[in-house]
N, C-alpha and C positions, 0 to 999 in steps of 0.2 A: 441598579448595577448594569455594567455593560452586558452586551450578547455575547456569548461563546457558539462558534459554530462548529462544525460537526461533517465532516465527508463532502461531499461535492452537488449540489443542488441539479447538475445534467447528470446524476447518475442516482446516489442515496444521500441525503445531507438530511441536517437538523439544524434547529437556531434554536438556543435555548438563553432564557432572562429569568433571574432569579424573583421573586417578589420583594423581601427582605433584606437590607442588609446585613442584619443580623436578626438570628432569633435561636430559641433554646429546644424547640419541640422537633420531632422527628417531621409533622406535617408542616408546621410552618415555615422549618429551615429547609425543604423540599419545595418550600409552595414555589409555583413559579408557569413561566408559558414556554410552551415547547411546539416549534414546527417541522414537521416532514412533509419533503420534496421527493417523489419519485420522478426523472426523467424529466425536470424541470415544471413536473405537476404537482403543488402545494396539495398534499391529501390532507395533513392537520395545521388549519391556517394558525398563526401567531397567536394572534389574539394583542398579547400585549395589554402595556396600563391600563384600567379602567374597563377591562375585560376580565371575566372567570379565569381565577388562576386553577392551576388544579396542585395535587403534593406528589412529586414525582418518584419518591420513596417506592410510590406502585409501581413503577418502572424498574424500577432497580429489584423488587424482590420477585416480578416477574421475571426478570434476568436473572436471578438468585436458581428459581424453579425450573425455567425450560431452558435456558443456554443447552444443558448437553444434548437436548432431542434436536436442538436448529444446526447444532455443531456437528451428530453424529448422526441423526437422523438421515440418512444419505438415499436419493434416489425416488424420493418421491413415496407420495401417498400410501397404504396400507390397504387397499383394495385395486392396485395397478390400472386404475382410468386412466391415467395420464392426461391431465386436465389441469389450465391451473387451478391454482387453488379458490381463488372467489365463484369457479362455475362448479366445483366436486362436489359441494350437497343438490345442485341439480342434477347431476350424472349418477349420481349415489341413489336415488330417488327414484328414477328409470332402470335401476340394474335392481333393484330392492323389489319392483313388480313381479321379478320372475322365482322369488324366493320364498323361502318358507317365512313366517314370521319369527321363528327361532333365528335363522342365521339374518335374515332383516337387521332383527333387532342387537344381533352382535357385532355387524357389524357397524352399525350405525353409534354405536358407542365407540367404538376401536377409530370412526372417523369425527367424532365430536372431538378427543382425547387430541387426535390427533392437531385439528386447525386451530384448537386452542392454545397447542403449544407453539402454534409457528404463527400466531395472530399476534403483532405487539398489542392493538387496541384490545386483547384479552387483560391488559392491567389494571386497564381503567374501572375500578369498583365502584358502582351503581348510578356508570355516566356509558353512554353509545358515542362512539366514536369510530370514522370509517374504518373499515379493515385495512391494516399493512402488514402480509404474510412475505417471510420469509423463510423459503426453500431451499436447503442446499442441492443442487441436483447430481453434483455429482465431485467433485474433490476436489476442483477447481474453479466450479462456478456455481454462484446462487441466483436462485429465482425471484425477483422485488415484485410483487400485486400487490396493485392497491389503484382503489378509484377507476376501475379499469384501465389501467396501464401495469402491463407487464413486460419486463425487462431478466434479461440476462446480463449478469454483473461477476468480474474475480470474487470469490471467495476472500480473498484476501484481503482485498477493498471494503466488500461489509462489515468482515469481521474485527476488522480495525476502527471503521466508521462505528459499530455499535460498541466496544471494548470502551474505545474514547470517551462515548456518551454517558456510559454505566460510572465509567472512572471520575466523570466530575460528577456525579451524583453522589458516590462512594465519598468524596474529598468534601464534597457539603455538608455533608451529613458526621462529618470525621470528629465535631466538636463536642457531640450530642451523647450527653450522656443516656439514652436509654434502651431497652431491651428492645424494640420496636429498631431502631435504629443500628443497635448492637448486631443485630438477628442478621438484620437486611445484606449489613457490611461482610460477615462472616459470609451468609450462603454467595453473595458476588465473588466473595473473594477465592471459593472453591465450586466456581461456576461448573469449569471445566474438570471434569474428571481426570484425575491420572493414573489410575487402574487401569491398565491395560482388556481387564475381564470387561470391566464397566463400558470402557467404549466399543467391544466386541457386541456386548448385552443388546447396545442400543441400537449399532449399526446392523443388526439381525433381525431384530425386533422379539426377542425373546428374552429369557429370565435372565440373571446374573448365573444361576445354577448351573442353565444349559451352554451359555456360554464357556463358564470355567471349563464344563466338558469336554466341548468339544476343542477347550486350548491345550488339556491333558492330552488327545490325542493327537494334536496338530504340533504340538512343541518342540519334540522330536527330529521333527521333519521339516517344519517352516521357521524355525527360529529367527532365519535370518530377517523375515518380512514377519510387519506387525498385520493381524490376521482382518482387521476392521475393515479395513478400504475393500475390502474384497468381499465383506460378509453381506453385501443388500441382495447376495446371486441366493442367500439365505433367506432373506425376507421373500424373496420371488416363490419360491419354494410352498407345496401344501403348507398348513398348517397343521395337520396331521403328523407329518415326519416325525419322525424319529432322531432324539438328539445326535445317536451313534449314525442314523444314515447320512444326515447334514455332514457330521464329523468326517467318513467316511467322503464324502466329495470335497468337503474344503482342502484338507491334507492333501489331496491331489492336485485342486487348484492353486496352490500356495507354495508344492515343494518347489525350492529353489533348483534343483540341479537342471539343468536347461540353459541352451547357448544361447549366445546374444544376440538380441533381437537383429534378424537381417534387415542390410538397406532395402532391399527389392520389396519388403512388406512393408517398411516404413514410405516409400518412392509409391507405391498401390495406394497405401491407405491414403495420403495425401489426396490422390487423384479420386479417389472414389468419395472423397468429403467435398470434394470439388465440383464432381459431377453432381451429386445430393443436393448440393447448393445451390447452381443451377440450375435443377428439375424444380426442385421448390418456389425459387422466386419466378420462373415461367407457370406458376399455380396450378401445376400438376397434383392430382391426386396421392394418398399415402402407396399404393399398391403401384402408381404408375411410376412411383419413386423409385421403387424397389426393383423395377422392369429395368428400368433405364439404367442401373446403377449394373444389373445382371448382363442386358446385352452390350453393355461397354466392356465388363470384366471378360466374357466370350472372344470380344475381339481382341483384348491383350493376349489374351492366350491361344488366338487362334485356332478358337475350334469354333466353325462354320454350323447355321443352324443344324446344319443335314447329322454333323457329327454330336455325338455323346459327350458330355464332357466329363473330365477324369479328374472330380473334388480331389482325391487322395493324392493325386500329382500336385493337383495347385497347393494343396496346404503344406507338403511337403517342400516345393517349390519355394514357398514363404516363409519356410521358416517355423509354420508352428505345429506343436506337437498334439498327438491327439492320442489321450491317458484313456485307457478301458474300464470300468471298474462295475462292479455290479451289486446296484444297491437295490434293496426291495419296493423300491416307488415307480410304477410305471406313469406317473404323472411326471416324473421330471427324465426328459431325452437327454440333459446337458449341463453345463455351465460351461461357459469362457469366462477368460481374462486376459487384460493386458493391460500394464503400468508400471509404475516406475520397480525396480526389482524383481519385475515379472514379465517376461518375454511372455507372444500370445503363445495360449494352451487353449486344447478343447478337455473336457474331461467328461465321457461319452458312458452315461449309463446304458448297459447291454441289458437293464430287464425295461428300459423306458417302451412304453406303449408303441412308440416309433421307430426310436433306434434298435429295435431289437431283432428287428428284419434287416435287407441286405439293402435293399432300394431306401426304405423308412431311415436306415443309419444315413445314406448317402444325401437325403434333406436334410435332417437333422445338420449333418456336415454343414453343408451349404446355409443353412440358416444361422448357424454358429459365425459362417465366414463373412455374411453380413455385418453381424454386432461388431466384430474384430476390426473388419477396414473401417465401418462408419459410427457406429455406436461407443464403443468403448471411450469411455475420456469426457465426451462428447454430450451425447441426449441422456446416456448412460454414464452412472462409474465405471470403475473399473474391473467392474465384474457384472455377467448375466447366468440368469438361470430359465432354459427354457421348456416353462413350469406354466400352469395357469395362473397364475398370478404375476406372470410378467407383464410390464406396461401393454397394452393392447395396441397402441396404436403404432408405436412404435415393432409391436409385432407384426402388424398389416403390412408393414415395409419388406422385413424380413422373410416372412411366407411368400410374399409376391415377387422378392427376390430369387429364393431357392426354387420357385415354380419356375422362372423363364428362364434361371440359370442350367434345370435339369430337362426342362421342354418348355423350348421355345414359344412363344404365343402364336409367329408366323405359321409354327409346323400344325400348329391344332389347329388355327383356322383354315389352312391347308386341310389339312382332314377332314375337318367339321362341312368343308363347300364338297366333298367328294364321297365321302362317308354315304352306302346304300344303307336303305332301312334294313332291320335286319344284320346288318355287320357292325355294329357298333360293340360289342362284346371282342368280336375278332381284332378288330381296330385297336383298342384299350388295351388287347394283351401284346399288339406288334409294337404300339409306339413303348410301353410298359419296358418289351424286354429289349428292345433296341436302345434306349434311350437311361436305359437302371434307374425307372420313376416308379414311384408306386400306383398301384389302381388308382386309389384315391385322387392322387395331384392330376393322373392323366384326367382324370371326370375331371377334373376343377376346372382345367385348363380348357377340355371340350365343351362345357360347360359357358365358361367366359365367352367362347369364340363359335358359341351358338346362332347366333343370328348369321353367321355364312352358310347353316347348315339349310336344307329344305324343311319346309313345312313339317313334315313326316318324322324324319331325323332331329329335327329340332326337341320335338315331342319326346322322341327316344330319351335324346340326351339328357334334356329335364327330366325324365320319367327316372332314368338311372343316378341322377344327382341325387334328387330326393329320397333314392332308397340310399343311396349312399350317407346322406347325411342323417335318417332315421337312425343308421347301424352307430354312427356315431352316436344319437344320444340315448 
């Protein structure tokens, strides 16, 4: 039989040969060779006549089983590495050292579940074949790994390229009278959920239960926006939470009443994904990204290192609103959002461990205002929550942004070369109260900009980090 191909071979493509021209069985009328291209890298070569066919039927009921986690699954992994995915049982493996065997062992189940569902080579039953994971990262674009090549691809484009492939598998198999076959065609054919609960459930990462929940309390108020695209600021979230306190933050981040998105943050964000871009391909570091991105935004707004800068003017300046609400989780400071039917919002827990001070809100602020211009859409969905379990590395961006956007790097290493032994407490509470940062961020920042301090000072500074970061744990 002739090849049918399948998507684009410089992006994601297939070639697929039937074996049979006809036959009567679910595996024979399946049987056949199949090749993926990622990036114009063949990961599963041909094969072809006179080579191992395989029955592709496991293809099809693996897309029968996981379609909705690769569809809905949004935003990446379920322990926030942010890694792709052929390196997160290494990264999994180094963060698992520091843990108990109990939560080890939890989570390492929660990410086996997880790469199986986004592994196509997960079909293939009692044959190895390389990995080809697909990630959606975020509502408009998927992740393609495989064979070490990793690519960012439209959503649209995968979803179409694998829909294709399923559908002539579907159409081969369409003759066949058997339960085997019967089975496969039905779960294909209700791949995709259309419950609205069901794709809330999945893009949260929690039950169908707790979803309904929290759609009982969100309905009200969000109706006009379907609640999913926004729910991975849920996944980010303890696991501990509480359904009503989730609930409790989505309704704020989902209510519609809110004006329309201004130009001036739409003309910002552009330029701060621009500068990102730039820092990056110069192989800046993840924190130096976040520097560069903060003392560009200083100079659009014109405040000089010397000056303070006024989060509360710029967000409001921009257009986006910042909702109060207070829920019992001091592990989560926040959530934003921004996307389509959602102009950006911050929605600012007053009992978070951070935001619940006056300086602690104004990072938080500022850490929010990062995701917004550069994250949202983008590295991220369309929503964050900043929780421990937000991506990490993408957090290191963010902190290091809201650190030089609220002091400077200049002004501490200014201090750090002038700072007497001895005055380093004094120091901490002037730049503190002149500057609206907290204890904490000022050590961070003296800390970094320690090697201008003296020998002596130096010691200080390291001395008061480390007590600093004990209180932390």
């Amino acid at each position: 039989m002739s090849r049918q191909s399948f998507g684009k071979a410089s992006s994601l493509g297939f070639v697929l040969q039937w074996e049979h021209d006809h036959a009567t069985s679910s595996v024979s009328a399946s049987r056949g060779w199949l090749s993926a291209t990622v990036a114009d890298v063949e990961v599963w070569p041909f094969g072809g006549p006179g080579t191992e066919s395989w029955p592709w039927i496991e293809l099809l009921e693996f897309f029968g089983r996981y379609w909705r986690y690769i569809e809905f699954e949004v935003g990446g992994d379920p322990l926030g590495l942010d890694v792709q995915p052929d390196l997160l049982r290494t990264a999994a493996e180094q963060r698992w050292r520091s843990l108990s065997e109990e939560d080890s062992d939890r989570e390492e189940e929660a990410l086996l579940v997880y790469l199986r569902s986004h592994n196509l080579a997960a079909a293939f039953r009692g044959a190895s074949a390389p990995a080809l994971y697909i990630v959606r990262r975020n509502v408009d674009t998927a992740q393609v790994t495989a064979d070490g090549v990793n690519v960012e691809l439209p959503w649209g484009e995968v979803r179409d390229t694998l829909t294709a492939l399923g559908a002539a598998i579907a159409a081969r198999l369409e003759p066949v009278r058997e339960p085997r076959s019967e089975n496969a065609r039905a779960q294909w054919a209700s791949r995709s959920p259309t419950e609205a609960s069901l794709r809330l459930a999945l893009a949260m990462g929690r039950s169908l239960e707790d979803a309904r929940r929290v759609e009982a309390v969100c309905e009200d108020k969000s109706r006009e926006i379907e609640l999913w695209p926004f729910a991975v600021a849920a996944r980010m979230a303890p696991e501990r939470m509480s359904v009503e306190a989730l609930a409790a933050l989505m309704v704020e981040l989902c209510r519609p009443d809110h004006p329309q998105v201004s130009s001036r943050f739409l003309e910002l964000r552009a330029n701060a994904q621009r500068i990102r871009g730039t820092a990056e391909s110069q192989g800046l570091r993840r924190y130096e990204v976040g520097q560069a991105v903060a003392r560009w935004l200083r100079h659009v707004f014109g405040t000089g290192p010397e000056l303070r800068f006024d989060i509360d003017q710029a967000l409001s300046e921009l257009g986006i609103e910042i909702r109060a609400v207070s829920v019992d989780e001091p592990a989560v400071d926040a959530l934003c959002a921004f996307g389509p039917s959602r102009p950006p919002v911050v929605v600012l827990n007053q009992r978070g461990v951070h935001a619940s001070s006056p300086n602690g809100r104004r990072a938080t602020l500022a850490h929010e205002l990062y995701h917004l211009l550069v994250d949202l859409g983008t590295t991220l969905p369309y929503a964050e929550a900043n929780s421990v379990r937000a991506p990490r590395f993408i957090e290191q961006r963010a902190r290091a942004f809201a650190a030089e956007l609220l002091l400077p790097r200049v002004v501490a290493e200014q201090t750090a070369a002038a700072v007497a032994v001895g005055q380093l407490t004094a120091e901490t509470r002037r730049l503190s109260a002149h500057y609206g940062a907290s204890r904490e961020l000022v050590t961070l920042q003296l800390y970094n900009a320690r090697e201008r301090a003296s020998a002596d000072a130096q010691r200080e500074i390291e001395s008061e980090y480390a007590a600093l970061r004990l209180q932390g744990d």
